[in-house]
N, C-alpha and C positions, 0 to 999 in steps of 0.2 A: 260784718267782718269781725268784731269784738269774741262772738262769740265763738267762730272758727279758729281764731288766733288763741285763743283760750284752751281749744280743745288739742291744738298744735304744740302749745308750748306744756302744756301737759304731758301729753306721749313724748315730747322731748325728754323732759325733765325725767321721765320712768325710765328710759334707756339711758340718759348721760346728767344724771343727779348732780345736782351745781354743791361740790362739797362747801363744809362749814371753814369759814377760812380761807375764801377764793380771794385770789386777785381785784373783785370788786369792788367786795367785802374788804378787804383790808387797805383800799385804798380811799373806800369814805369813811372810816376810821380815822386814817390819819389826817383825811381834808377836818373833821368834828375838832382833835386833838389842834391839827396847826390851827383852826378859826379860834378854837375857846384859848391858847397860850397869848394869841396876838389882838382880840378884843379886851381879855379880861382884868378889869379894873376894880373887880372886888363888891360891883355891885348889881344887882339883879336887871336892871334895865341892861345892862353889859350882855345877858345871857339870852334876852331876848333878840339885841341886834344880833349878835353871833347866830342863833335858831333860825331868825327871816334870811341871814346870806344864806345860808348852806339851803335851807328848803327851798327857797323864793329862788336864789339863784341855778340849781342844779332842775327846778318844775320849768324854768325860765328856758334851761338848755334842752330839758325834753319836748316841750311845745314850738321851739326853734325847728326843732328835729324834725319834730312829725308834720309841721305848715314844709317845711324843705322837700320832705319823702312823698307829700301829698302833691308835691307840683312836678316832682320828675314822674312817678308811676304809681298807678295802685299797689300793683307788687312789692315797691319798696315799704310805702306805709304799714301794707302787713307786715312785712318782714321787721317794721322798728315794733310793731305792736308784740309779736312774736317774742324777739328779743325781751324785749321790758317783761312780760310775763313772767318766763322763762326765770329771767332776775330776781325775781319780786314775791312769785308763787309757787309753790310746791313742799311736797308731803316729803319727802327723801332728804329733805336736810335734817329732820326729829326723826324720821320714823324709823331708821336704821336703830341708835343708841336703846331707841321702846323694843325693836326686834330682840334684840340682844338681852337685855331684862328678859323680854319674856324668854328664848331659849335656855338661857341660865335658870330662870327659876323652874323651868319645864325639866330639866336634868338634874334639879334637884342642887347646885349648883350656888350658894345664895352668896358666901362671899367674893363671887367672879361680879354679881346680880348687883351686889353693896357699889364693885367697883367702876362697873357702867355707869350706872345712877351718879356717882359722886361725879365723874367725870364729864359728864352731859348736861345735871344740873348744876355742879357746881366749879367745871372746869380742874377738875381735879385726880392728877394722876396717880393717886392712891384712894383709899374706899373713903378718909375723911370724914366727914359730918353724919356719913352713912356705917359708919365702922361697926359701932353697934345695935341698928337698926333689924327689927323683925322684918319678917316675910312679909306680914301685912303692912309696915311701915313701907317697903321695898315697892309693895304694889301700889296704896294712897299715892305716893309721891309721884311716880310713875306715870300714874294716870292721871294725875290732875295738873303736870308736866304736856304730857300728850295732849290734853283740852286744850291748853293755853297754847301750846306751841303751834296747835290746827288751826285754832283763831288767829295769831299773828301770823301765820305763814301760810295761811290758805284763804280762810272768809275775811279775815279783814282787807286787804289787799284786792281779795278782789271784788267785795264790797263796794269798796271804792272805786273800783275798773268801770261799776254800773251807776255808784254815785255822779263820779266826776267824768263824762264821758269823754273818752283819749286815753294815753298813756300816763302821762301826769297822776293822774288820779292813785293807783298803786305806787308809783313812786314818792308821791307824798305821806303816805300811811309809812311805807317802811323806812323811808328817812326819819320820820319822828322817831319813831319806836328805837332806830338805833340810834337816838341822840338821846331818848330817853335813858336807856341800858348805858350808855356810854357816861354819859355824862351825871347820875345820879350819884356816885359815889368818888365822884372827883371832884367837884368844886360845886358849893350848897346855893350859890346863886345859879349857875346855871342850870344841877340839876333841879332844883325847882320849877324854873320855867319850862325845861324840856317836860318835867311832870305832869304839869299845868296843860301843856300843850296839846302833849301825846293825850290827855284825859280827855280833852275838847274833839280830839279829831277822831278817839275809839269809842266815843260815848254812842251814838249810836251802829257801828259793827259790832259794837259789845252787845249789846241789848239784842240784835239780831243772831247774833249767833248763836246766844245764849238760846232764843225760842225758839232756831233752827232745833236745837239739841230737843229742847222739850215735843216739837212736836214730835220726831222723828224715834222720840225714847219714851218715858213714864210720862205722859204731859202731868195726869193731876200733884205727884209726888214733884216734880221739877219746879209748878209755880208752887208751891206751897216752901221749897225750898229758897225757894227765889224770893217770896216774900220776907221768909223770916231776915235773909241776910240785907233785903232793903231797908228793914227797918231798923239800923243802926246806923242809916241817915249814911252823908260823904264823908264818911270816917274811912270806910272800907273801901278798898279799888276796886277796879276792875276783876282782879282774880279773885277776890271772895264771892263777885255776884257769877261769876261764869262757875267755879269750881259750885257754889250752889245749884245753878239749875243743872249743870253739867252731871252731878253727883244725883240729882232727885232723877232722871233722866234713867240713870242705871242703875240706880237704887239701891246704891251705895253713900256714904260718909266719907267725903271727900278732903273735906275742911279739916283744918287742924283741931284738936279736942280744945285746947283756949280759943276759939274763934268760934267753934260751936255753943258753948258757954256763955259766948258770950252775946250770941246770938238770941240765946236763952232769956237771960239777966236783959236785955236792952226789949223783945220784941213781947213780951207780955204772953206766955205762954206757949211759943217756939218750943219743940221739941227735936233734936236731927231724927228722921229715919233713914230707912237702910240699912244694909248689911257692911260690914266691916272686907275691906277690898281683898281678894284672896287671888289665886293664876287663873282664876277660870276668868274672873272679871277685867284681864288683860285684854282677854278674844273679844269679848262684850265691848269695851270701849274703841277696838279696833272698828267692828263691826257699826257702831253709831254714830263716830266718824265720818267714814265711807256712805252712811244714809244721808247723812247732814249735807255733804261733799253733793252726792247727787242730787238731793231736794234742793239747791241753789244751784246748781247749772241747768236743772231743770228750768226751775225758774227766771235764769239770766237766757235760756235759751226761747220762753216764752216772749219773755220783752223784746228779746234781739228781731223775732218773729213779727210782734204784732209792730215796731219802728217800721221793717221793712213792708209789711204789707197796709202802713197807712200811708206809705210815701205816693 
């Protein structure tokens, strides 16, 4: 069932794309906001109870749900799995903002291109941080946006769909992530623990996706990139080891030039390769995506297979 519901709430999501900014969305926003005003006492153990009610209690409501939908009909249960999908998964909440970049800079276009980008990565309705930004700054940022945003809105979520088998499972991935987002630049105890957290729960969807990218792209150029950014130890998060295999992958310099540097300085002989990201390498990361995207349903679609046919 997982993986028909999967493939539902997909074709859903391509026809009726759940914008940024829904009704969902901005009502667990403000359940993060009302929990951290009304737990917060200033110290970290505070930001952890806050993290367990909203996760614990909202994973608590979906597993309510789905034991509920599983004793009135099959029907229904798909239809909650559907739903949660639908919520939790899909490429149309990023990939519009990257269409747009790319059209812009296909037309030649580049301070429309500045003003996407500023607005998508940095919620900002003028061109902003991007104002005097090159073509190839325009592209890098872009696409190492695009990585991360595939990982959190598509492999990690549903990573989890395969780790934690039910609903639950994707619903826990992107409640951290937005308590993580929400909560790191608001208050240093709590976002610390969301940090902490979200780190513990992407640590391995990170790592898989990251290999997803290499098999499906440059594998030998990807782990070589991979290694160099491991070896500056858990200093570096999650985005410097994906935006590394991500970037050896396409064969591109994805990382920022101080992160590459430093990459350098720390891993004993670390060199970046790759070509510096240009429009053509917009199509290119489009396209290893969509490889990645199918070599994991393939996959989820193998498992889904070999459950039912050992039952």
């Amino acid at each position: 069932m997982g993986f028909v519901a999967l493939v539902f709430a997909l074709l859903i999501e391509q026809g009726r794309p759940l914008q940024a900014g829904n009704a969902v969305h901005r009502a667990f926003v403000a359940l993060a906001d009302a929990v951290m005003n009304g737990t917060n006492a200033g110290e970290r153990q505070h930001g952890a109870i806050g993290w367990t009610v909203i996760v614990a209690g909202v994973c608590a409501l979906v597993l309510l749900g789905q034991w509920i939908c599983a004793q009135l009909h099959p029907l229904a249960l798909f239809s909650l799995h559907v739903l949660v999908l639908y919520l939790t998964v899909g490429f149309r909440q990023f990939s519009h903002p990257f269409t747009q970049v790319q059209v812009a800079l296909a037309e030649g276009d580049l301070p429309a291109a500045r003003r996407v980008l500023a607005q998508w990565v940095r919620h900002d309705s003028g061109a902003g941080a991007f104002a005097d930004a090159s073509q190839t700054e325009v592209c890098r940022v872009a696409i190492a946006d695009a990585l991360l945003a595939s990982h959190r809105h598509v492999f990690g979520p549903l990573l989890w769909y395969v780790l934690l088998p039910g609903a639950a499972g994707p619903v826990l991935y992107r409640l951290a992530e937005l308590l993580q987002r929400r909560w790191a630049d608001r208050d240093p105890a709590y976002g610390w623990w969301a940090d902490r957290a979200f780190a513990i729960i992407d640590w391995l969807p990170l790592r898989l996706s990251a290999a997803g990218f290499a098999i499906v792209g440059n594998f030998e150029d990807a782990v070589y990139a991979w290694r160099g950014a491991m070896a500056v130890g858990p200093r570096d998060d999650g985005r410097a080891l994906l935006l590394a295999a991500g970037g050896g992958a396409l064969g591109l310099r994805l990382a920022e030039p101080e992160l590459e540097a430093r990459w350098a300085a720390e891993s004993q002989g670390f060199e970046p390769v790759g070509a510096e990201p240009g429009t053509e390498a917009l199509r290119s990361a489009v396209g290893m995506v969509w490889r990645a995207v199918v070599l994991w349903i393939a996959l989820f679609a193998l498992l889904s297979a070999a459950s039912w046919l050992g039952r």
